[in-house]
C-alpha positions as a Markdown table, in Angstrom:
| # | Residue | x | y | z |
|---|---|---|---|---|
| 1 | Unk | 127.4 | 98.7 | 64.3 |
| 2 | Unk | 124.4 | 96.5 | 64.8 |
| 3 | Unk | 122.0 | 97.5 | 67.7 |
| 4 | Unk | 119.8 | 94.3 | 69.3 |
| 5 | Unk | 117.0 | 95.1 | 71.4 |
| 6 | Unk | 118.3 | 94.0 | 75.1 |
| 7 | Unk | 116.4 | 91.3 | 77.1 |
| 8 | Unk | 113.6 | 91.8 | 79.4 |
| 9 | Unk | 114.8 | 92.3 | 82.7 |
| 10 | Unk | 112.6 | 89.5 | 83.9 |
| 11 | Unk | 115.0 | 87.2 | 82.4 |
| 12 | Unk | 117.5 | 88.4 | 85.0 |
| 13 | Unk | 116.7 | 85.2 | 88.0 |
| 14 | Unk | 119.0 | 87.4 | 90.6 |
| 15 | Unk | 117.0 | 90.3 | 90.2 |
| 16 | Unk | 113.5 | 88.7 | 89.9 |
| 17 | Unk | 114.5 | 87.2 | 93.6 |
| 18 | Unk | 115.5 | 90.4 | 95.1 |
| 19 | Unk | 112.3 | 91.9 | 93.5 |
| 20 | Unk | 110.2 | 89.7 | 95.0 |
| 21 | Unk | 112.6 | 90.2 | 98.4 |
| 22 | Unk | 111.7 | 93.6 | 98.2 |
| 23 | Unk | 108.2 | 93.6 | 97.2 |
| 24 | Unk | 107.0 | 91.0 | 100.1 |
| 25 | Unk | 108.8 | 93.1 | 102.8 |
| 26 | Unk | 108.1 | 96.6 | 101.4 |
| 27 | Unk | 104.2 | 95.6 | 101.6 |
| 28 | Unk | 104.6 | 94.1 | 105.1 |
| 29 | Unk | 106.3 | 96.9 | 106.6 |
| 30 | Unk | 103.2 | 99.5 | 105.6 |
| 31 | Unk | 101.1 | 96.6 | 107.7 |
| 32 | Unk | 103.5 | 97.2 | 110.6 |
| 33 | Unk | 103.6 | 101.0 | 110.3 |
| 34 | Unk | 99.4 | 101.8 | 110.5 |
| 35 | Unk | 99.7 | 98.8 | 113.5 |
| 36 | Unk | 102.3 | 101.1 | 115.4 |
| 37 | Unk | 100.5 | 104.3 | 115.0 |
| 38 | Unk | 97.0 | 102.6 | 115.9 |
| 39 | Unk | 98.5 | 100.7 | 119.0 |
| 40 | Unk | 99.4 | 104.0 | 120.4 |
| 41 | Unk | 96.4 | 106.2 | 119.3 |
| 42 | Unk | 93.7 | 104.1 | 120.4 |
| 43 | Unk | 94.9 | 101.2 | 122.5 |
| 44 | Unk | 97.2 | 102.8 | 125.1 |
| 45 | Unk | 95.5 | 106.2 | 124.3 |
| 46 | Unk | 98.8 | 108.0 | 124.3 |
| 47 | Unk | 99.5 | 111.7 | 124.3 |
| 48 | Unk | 100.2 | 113.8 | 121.0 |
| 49 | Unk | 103.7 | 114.6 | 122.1 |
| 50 | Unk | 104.9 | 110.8 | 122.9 |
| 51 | Unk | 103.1 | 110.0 | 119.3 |
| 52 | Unk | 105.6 | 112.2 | 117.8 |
| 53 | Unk | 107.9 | 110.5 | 118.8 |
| 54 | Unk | 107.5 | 107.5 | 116.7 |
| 55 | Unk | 108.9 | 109.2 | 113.1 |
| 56 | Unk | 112.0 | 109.8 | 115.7 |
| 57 | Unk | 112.5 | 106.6 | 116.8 |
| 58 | Unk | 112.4 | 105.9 | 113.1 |
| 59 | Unk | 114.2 | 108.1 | 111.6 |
| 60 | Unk | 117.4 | 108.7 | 114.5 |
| 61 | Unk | 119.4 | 105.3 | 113.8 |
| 62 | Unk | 119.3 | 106.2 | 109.7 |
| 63 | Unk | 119.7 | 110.1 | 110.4 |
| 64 | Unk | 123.0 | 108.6 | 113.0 |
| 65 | Unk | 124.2 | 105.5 | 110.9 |
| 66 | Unk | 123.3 | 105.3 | 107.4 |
| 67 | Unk | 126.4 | 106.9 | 106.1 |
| 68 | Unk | 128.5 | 104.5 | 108.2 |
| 69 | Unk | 126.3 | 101.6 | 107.0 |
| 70 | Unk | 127.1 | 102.1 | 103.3 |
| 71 | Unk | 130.8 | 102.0 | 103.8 |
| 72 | Unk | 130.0 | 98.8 | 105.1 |
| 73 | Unk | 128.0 | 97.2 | 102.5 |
| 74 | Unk | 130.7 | 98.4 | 100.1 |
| 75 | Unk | 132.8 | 96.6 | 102.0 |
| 76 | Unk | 131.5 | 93.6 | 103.0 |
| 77 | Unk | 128.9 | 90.6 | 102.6 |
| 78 | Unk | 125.6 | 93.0 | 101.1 |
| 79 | Unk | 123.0 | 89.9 | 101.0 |
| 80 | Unk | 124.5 | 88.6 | 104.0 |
| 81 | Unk | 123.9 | 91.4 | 106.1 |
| 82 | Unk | 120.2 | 92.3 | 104.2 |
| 83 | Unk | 119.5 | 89.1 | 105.3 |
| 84 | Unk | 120.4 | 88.9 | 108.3 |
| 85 | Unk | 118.8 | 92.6 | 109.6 |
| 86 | Unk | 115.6 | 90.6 | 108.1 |
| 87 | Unk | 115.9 | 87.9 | 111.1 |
| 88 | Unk | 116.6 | 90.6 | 113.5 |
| 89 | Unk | 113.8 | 92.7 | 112.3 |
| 90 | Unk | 111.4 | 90.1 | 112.5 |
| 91 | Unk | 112.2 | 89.0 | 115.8 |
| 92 | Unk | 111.9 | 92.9 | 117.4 |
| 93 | Unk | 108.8 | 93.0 | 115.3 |
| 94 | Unk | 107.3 | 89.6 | 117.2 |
| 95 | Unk | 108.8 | 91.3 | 120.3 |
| 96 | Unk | 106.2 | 94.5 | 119.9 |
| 97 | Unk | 103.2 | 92.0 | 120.1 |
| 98 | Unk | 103.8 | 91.6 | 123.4 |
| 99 | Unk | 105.1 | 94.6 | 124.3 |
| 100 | Unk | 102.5 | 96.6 | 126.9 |
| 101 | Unk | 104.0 | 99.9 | 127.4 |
| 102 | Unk | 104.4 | 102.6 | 124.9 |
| 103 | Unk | 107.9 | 103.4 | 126.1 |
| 104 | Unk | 109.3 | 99.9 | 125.8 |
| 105 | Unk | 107.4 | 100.0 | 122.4 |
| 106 | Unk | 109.2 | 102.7 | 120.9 |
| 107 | Unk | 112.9 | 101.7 | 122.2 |
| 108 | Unk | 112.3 | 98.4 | 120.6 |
| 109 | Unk | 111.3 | 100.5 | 117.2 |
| 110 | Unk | 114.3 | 102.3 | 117.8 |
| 111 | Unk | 116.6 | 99.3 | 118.2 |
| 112 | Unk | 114.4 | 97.7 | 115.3 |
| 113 | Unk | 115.1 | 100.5 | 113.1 |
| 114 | Unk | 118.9 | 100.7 | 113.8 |
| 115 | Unk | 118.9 | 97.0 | 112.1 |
| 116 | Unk | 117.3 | 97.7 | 109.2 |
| 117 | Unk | 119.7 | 101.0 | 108.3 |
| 118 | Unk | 121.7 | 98.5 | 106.2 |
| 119 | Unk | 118.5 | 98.1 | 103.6 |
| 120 | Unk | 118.9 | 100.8 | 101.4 |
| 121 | Unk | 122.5 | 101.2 | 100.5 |
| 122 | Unk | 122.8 | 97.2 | 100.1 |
| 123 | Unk | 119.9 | 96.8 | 97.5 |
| 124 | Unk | 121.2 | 99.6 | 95.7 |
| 125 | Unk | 124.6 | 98.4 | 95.7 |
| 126 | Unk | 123.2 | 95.1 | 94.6 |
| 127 | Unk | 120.9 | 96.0 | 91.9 |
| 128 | Unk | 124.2 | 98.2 | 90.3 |
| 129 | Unk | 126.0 | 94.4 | 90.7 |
| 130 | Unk | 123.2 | 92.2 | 89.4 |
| 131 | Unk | 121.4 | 94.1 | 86.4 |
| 132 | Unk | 123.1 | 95.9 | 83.4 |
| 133 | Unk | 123.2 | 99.5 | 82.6 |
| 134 | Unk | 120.2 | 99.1 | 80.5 |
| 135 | Unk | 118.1 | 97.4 | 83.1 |
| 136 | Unk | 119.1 | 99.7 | 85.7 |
| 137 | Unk | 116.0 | 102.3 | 85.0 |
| 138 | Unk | 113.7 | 99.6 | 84.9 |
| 139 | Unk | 114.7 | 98.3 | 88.5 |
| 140 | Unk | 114.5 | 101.5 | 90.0 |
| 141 | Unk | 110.8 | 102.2 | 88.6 |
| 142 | Unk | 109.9 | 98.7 | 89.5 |
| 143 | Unk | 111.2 | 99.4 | 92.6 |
| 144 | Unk | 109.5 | 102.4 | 92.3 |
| 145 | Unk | 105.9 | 100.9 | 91.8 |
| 146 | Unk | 106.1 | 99.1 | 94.4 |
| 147 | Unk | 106.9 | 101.3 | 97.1 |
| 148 | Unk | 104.0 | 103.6 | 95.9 |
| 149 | Unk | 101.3 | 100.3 | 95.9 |
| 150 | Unk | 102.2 | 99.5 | 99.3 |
| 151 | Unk | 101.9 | 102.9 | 100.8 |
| 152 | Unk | 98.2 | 102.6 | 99.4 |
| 153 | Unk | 97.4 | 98.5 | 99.9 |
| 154 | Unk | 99.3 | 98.1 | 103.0 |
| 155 | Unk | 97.9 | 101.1 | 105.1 |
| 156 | Unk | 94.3 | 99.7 | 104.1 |
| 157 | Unk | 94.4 | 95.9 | 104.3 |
| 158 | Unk | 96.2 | 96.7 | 107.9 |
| 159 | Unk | 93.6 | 98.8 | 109.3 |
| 160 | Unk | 91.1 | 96.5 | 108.4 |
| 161 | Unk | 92.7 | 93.6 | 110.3 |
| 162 | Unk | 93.5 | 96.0 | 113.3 |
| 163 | Unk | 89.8 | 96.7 | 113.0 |
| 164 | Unk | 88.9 | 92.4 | 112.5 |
| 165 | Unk | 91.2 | 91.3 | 115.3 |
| 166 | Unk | 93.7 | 93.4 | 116.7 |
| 167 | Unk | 96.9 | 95.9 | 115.2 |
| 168 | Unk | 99.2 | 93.0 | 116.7 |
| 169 | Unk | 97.9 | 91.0 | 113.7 |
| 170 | Unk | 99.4 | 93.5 | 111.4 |
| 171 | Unk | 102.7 | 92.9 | 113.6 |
| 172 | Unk | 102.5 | 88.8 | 112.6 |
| 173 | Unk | 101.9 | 89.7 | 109.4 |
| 174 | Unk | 105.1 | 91.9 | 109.1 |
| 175 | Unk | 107.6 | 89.6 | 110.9 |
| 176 | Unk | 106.1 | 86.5 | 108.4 |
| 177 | Unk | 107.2 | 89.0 | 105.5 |
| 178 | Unk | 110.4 | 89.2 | 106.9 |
| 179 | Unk | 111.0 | 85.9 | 107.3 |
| 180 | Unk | 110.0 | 85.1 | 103.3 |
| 181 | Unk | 112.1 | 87.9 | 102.7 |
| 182 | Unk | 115.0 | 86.0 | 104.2 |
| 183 | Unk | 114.4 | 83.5 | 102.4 |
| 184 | Unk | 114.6 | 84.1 | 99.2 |
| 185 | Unk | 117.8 | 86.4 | 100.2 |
| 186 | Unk | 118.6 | 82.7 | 101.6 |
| 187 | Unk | 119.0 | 81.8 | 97.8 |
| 188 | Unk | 120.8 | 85.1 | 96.6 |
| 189 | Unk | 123.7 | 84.4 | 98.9 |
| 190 | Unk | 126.1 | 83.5 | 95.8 |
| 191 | Unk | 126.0 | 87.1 | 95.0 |
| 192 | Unk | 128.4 | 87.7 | 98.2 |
| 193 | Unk | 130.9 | 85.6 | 96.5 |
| 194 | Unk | 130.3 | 87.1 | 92.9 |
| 195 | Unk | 130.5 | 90.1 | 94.3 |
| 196 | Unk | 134.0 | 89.9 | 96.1 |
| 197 | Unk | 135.7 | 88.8 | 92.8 |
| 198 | Unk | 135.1 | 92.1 | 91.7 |
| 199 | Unk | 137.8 | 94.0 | 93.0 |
| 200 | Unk | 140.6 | 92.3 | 94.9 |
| 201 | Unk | 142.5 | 95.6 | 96.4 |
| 202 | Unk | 142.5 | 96.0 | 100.4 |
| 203 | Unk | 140.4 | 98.4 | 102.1 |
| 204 | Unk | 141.5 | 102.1 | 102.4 |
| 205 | Unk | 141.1 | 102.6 | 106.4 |
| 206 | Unk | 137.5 | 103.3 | 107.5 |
| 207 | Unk | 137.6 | 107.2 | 108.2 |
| 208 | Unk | 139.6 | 107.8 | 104.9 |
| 209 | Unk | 136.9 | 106.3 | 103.0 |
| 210 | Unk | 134.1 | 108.3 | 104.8 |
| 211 | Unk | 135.6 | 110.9 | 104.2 |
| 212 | Unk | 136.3 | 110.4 | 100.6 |
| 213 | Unk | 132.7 | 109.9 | 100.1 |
| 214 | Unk | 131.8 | 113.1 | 101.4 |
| 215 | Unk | 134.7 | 114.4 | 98.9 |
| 216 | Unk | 133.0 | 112.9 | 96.2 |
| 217 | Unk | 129.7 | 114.8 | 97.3 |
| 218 | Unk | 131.3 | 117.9 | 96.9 |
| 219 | Unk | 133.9 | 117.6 | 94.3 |
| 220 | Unk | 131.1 | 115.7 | 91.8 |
| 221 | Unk | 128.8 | 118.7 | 90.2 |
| 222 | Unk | 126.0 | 115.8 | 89.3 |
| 223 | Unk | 126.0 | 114.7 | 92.6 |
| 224 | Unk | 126.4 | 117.8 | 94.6 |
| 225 | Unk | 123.1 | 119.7 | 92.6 |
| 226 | Unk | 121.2 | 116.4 | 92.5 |
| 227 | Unk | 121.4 | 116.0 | 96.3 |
| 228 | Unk | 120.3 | 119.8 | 96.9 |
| 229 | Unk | 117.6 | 119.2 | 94.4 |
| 230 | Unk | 116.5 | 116.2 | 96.2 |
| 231 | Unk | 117.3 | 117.0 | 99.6 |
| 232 | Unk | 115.2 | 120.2 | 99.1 |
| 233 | Unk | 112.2 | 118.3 | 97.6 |
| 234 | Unk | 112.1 | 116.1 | 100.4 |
| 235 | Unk | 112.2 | 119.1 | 103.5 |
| 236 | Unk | 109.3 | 120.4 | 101.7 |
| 237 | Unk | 107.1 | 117.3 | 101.3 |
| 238 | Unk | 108.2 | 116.7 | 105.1 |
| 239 | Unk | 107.3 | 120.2 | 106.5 |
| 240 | Unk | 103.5 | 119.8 | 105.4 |
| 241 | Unk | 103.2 | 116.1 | 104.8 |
| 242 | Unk | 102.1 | 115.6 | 108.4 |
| 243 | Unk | 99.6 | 118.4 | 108.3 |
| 244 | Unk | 97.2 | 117.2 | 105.4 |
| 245 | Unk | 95.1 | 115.7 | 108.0 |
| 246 | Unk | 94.9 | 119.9 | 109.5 |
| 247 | Unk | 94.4 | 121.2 | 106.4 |
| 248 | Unk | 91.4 | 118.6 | 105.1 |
| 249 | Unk | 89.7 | 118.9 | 109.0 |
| 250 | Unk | 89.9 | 122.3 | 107.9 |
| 251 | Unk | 88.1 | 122.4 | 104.3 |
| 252 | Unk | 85.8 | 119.5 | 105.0 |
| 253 | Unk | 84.9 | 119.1 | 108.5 |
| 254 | Unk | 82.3 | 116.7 | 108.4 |
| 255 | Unk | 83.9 | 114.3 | 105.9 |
| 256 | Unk | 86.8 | 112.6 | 106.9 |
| 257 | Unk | 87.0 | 110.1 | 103.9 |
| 258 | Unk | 88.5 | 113.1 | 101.9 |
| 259 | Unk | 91.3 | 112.4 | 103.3 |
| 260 | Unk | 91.8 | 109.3 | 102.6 |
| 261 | Unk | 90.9 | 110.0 | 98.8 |
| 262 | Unk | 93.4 | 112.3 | 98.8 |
| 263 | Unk | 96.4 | 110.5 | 100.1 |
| 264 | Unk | 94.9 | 107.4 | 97.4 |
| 265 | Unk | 95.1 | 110.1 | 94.8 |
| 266 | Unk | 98.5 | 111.1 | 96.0 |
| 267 | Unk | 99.5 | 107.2 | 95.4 |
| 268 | Unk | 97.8 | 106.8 | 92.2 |
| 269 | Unk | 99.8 | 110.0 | 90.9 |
| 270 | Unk | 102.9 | 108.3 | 91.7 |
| 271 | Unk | 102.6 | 104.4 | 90.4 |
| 272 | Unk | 101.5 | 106.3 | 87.2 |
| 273 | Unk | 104.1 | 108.6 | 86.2 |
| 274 | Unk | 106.3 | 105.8 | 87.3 |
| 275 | Unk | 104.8 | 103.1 | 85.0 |
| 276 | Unk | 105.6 | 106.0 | 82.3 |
| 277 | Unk | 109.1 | 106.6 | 83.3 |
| 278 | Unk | 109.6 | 102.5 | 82.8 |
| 279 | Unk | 109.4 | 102.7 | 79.3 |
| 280 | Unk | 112.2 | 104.8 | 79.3 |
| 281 | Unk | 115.3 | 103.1 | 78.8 |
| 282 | Unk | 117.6 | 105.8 | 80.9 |
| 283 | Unk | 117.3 | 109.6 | 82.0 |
| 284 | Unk | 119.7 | 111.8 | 80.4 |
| 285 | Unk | 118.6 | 115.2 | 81.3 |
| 286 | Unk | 118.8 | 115.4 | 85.6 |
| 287 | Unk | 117.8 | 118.8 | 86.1 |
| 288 | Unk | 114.5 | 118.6 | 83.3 |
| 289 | Unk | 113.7 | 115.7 | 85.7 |
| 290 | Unk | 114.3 | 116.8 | 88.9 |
| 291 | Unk | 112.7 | 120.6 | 88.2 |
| 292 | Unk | 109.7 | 119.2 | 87.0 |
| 293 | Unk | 109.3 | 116.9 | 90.0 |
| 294 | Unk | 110.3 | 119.7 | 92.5 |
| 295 | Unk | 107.6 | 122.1 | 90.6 |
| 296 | Unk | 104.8 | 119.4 | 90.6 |
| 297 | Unk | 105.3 | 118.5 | 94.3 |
| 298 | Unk | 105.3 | 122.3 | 94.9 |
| 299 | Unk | 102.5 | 123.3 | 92.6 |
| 300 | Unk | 100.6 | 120.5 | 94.3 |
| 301 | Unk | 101.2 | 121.6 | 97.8 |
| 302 | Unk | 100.5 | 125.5 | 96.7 |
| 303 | Unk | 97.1 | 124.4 | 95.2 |
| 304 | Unk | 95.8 | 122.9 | 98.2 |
| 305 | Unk | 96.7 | 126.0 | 100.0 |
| 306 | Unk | 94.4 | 127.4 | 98.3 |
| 307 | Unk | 91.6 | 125.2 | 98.3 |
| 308 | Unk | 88.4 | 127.0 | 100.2 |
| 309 | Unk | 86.1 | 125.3 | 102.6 |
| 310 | Unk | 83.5 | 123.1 | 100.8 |
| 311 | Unk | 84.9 | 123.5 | 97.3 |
| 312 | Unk | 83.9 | 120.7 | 94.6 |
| 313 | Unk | 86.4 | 117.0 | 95.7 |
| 314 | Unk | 87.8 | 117.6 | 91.8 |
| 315 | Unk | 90.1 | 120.1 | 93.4 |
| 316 | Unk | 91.7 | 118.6 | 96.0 |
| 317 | Unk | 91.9 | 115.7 | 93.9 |
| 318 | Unk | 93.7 | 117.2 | 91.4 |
| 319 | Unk | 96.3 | 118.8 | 93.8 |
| 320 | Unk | 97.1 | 115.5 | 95.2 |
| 321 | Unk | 97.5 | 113.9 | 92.0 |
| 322 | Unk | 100.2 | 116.7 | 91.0 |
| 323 | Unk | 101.9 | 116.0 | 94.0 |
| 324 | Unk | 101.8 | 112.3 | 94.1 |
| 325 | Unk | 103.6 | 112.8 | 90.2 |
| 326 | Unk | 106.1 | 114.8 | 91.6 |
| 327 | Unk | 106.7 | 112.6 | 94.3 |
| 328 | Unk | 107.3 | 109.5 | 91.8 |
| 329 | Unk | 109.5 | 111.4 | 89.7 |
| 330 | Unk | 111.5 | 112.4 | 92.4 |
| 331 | Unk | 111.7 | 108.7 | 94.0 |
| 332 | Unk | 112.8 | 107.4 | 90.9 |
| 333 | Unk | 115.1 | 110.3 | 89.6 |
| 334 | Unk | 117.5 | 110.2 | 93.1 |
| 335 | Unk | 117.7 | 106.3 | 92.8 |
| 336 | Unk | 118.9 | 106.3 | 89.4 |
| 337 | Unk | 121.2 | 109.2 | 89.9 |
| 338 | Unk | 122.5 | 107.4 | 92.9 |
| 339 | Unk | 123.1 | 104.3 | 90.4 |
| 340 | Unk | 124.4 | 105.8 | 87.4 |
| 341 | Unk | 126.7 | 108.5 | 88.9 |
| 342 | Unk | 128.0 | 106.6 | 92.4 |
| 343 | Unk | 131.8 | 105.7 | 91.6 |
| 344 | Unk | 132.8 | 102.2 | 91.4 |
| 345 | Unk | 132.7 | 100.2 | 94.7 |
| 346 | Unk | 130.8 | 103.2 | 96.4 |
| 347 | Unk | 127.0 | 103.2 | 95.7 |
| 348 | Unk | 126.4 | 101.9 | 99.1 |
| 349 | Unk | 128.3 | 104.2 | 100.7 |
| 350 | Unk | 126.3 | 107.5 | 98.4 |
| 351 | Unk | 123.2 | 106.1 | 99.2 |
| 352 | Unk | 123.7 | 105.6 | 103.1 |
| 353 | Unk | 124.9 | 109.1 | 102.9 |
| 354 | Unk | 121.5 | 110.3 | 101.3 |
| 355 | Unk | 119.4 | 108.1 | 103.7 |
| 356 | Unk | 121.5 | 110.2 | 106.5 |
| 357 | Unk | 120.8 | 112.9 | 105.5 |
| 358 | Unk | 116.9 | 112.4 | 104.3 |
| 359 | Unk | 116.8 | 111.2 | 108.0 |
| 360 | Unk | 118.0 | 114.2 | 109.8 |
| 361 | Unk | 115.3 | 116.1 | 107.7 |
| 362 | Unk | 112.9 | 113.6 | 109.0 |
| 363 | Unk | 113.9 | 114.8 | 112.4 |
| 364 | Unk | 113.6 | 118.7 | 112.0 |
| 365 | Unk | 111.0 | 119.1 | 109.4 |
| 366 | Unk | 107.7 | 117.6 | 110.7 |
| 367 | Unk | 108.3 | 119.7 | 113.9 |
| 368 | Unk | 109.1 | 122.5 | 111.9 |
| 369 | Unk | 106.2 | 122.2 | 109.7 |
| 370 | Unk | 104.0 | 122.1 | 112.5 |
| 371 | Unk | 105.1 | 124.9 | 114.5 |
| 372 | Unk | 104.8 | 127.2 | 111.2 |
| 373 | Unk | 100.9 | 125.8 | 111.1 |
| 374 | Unk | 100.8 | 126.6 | 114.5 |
| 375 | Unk | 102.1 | 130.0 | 114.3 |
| 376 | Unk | 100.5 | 131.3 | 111.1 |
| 377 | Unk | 97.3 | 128.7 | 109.2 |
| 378 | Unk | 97.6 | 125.4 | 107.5 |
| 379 | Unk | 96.6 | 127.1 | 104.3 |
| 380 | Unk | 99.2 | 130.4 | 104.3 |
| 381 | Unk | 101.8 | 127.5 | 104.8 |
| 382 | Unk | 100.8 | 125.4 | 102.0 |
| 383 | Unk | 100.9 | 128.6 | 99.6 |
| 384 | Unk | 103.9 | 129.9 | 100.7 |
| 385 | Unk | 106.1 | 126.2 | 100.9 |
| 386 | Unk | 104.5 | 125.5 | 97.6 |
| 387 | Unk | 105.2 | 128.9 | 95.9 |
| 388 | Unk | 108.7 | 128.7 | 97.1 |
| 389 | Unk | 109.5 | 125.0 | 96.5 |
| 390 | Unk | 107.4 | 125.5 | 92.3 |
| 391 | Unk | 110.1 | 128.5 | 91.9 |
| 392 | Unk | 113.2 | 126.2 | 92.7 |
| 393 | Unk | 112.1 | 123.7 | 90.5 |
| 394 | Unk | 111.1 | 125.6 | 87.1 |
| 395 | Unk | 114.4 | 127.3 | 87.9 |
| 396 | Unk | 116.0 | 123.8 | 87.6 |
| 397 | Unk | 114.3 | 123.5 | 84.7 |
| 398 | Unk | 115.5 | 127.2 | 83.3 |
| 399 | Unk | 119.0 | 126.5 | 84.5 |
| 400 | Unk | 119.6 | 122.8 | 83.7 |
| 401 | Unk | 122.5 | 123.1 | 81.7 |
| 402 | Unk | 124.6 | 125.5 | 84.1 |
| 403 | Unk | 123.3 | 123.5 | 87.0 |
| 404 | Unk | 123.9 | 119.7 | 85.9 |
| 405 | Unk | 126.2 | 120.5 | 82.5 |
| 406 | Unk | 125.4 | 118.6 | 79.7 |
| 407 | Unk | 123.8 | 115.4 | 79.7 |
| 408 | Unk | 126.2 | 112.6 | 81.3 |
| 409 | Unk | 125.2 | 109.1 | 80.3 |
| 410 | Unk | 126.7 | 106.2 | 80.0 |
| 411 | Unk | 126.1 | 105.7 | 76.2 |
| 412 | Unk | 128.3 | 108.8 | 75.8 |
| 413 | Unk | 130.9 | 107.6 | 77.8 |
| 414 | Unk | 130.7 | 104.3 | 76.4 |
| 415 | Unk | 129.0 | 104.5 | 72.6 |
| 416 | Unk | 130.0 | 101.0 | 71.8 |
| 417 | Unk | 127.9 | 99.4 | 74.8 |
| 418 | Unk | 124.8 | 98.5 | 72.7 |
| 419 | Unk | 126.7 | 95.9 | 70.8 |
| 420 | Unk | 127.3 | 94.0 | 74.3 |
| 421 | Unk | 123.6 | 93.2 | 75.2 |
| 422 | Unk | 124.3 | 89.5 | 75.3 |
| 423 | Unk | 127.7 | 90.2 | 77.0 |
| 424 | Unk | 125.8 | 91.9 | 80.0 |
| 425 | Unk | 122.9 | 89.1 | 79.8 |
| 426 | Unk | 125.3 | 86.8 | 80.4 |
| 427 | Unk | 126.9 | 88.5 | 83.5 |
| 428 | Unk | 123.7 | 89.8 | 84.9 |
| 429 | Unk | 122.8 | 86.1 | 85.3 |
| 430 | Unk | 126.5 | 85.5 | 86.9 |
| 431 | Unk | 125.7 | 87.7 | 89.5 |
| 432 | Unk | 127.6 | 91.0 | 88.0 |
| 433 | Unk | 126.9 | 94.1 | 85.9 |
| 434 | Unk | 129.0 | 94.8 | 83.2 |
């Protein structure tokens, strides 16, 4: 058998597109999320409680539709639609500039973010059609990076135009993302075609197939533990996330730029464990992956629980760095899982079913988190969520072979794939995967 080393991914023109899709919009939306939360904190002045109540309005249409949403990109025109919640977006988006009331503000967030629920499970279904197996680690930490820049650049660069001009400027410069977003999905459209060749069969009726994917959830052992595992990562970076801001007025009253070091350390944890991970070529080992993320993230959280008033920046520093790691690893490990072990035809459907359900987390476990802080301290919360939350993951790590099996990947199923680099060059470039 003779092995050839397979292309760079760059080479791929469909994916480079999306990429660059992705990349403009992901940064523009950070611009648009600082605006929203400065709009209502210091320009309408607006109580705590109606301020929580933006994450809801964020997080209800996913928690409600997502799973609903992925049958339909399955289904039907995936760029089409991407591009076409893009136009909507943009246009609610330019809608919030002139919007003067916070309670017609968050109804149009709500509406706004019940078009984009289609987002997720479309780009993953796309990147399984337009990059090869070999490729499809390298999107996802791509993807990856990007996501993690953006949280850091966009936040930044939008408060200092909210602080030049006004946060509506952020709000311009979101829906003009949108709209480059579109198009360049303008020129991807030919995937909708390449895609449809694919299979030819009718549709199995729309309840059977929602509730085949639910089947598959349960009846798949690699998806079943992977979504615990990742589901239970994300409630515990959700029930203290919101509360770093309590627990560094805490430890550093008089310095509030700790904060924002932290959360920049946090970021700088993640883009470089995923820059790592993009040398891999795929992950074989789920649970080693998953249990170390899980124990970062909790070893992380459980450090800065026990960080003392006025202790040396090196600390907290340190703790956020952990969890940022943790936190790439885990955003690149549930991707790739959702990409590698989806059945055929259904990865938009499995990953509008993990946005669901990563959205009715976001609905519960902020409040949940905060009620704990406000019941007992900041810090007896961080040590006991990151205690509990480092013990499930080293026992992911223990138990990786009677939790996940042994390794699934698709050289195993497939050992003669590495002979057909050029085959799946060719088809990336048509549009399809092999």
């Amino acid at each position: 058998m003779v092995k050839t080393n397979p292309p760079s991914i760059w080479t791929n023109k469909n994916y480079v597109k999306l990429f660059i899709s992705y990349s403009i919009s992901t940064l523009g939306q950070f611009f648009d999320m600082i605006a929203v939360f400065l709009i209502f904190s210091y320009v309408w002045q607006a109580e705590p409680w109606m301020i929580a109540l933006i994450p809801v309005a964020y997080a209800l249409p996913h928690a409600a539709f997502s799973q609903f949403a992925g049958i339909l990109v399955d289904r039907y025109q995936k760029v089409t639609m991407m591009l076409t919640a893009d136009l909507v977006t943009a246009c609610l988006t330019v809608t919030l500039i002139f919007t003067a009331n916070p309670w017609a503000a968050l109804l149009v967030i709500l509406v706004r973010s019940t078009a984009t629920i289609v987002h997720f499970p479309a780009q993953q279904a796309i990147i399984r059609q337009v990059v090869a197996p070999d490729h499809i680690l390298k999107a996802v930490t791509l993807n990856g990076t990007v996501n993690q820049l953006s949280k850091i650049i966009g936040p930044f660069l939008g408060a200092s135009l909210a602080a030049a001009f006004a946060p509506q400027v952020s709000f311009a410069v979101y829906a003009g993302a949108l709209l480059i977003s579109a198009g360049i999905l303008v020129r991807l459209r030919h995937l909708d075609s390449a895609g449809a060749t694919v299979s030819e069969e009718s549709p199995e009726p729309f309840w059977h197939t929602w509730r085949s994917g639910w089947q598959t959830l349960f009846t798949s052992k690699v998806m079943f533990v992977s979504f615990a595992f990742s589901l239970a990562a994300f409630t515990a970076i959700q029930l203290v996330d919101a509360q770093f801001g309590v627990l560094f007025r805490d430890i550093y009253p008089a310095r509030q730029e700790v904060l924002g070091w932290a959360m920049a350390a946090s970021g700088l944890g993640a883009v470089v464990i995923i820059m790592v991970m993009n040398r891999f070529r795929e992950l074989k080992r789920y649970g080693l992956h998953l249990g170390t993320s899980v124990a970062l993230i909790g070893a992380g959280f459980a450090g800065a629980g026990m960080l003392t008033p006025g202790i040396p920046l090196f600390w907290p520093v340190i703790a956020c760095f952990a969890i940022g790691m943790g936190a790439g690893i885990f955003s690149v490990i549930y991707n790739y899982i959702l990409q590698k072990e989806s059945p055929e035809g259904k990865v938009g459907q499995m990953s509008g079913l993990f946005n669901s359900l990563t959205g009715m987390i976001l609905l519960a476990a902020p409040i949940a988190g905060g009620l704990l802080v406000q019941w007992s301290s900041v810090f007896a919360v961080y040590q006991t969520v990151g205690l509990t939350v480092l013990t499930i993951g080293v026992f992911g790590i223990i138990f990786q072979r009677l939790l996940w099996g042994k390794p699934s990947n698709q050289e195993r199923r497939d050992p003669d794939h590495t002979v057909e680099i050029s085959s799946g060059a060719k088809k990336e470039e048509a549009g399809v995967s092999s």
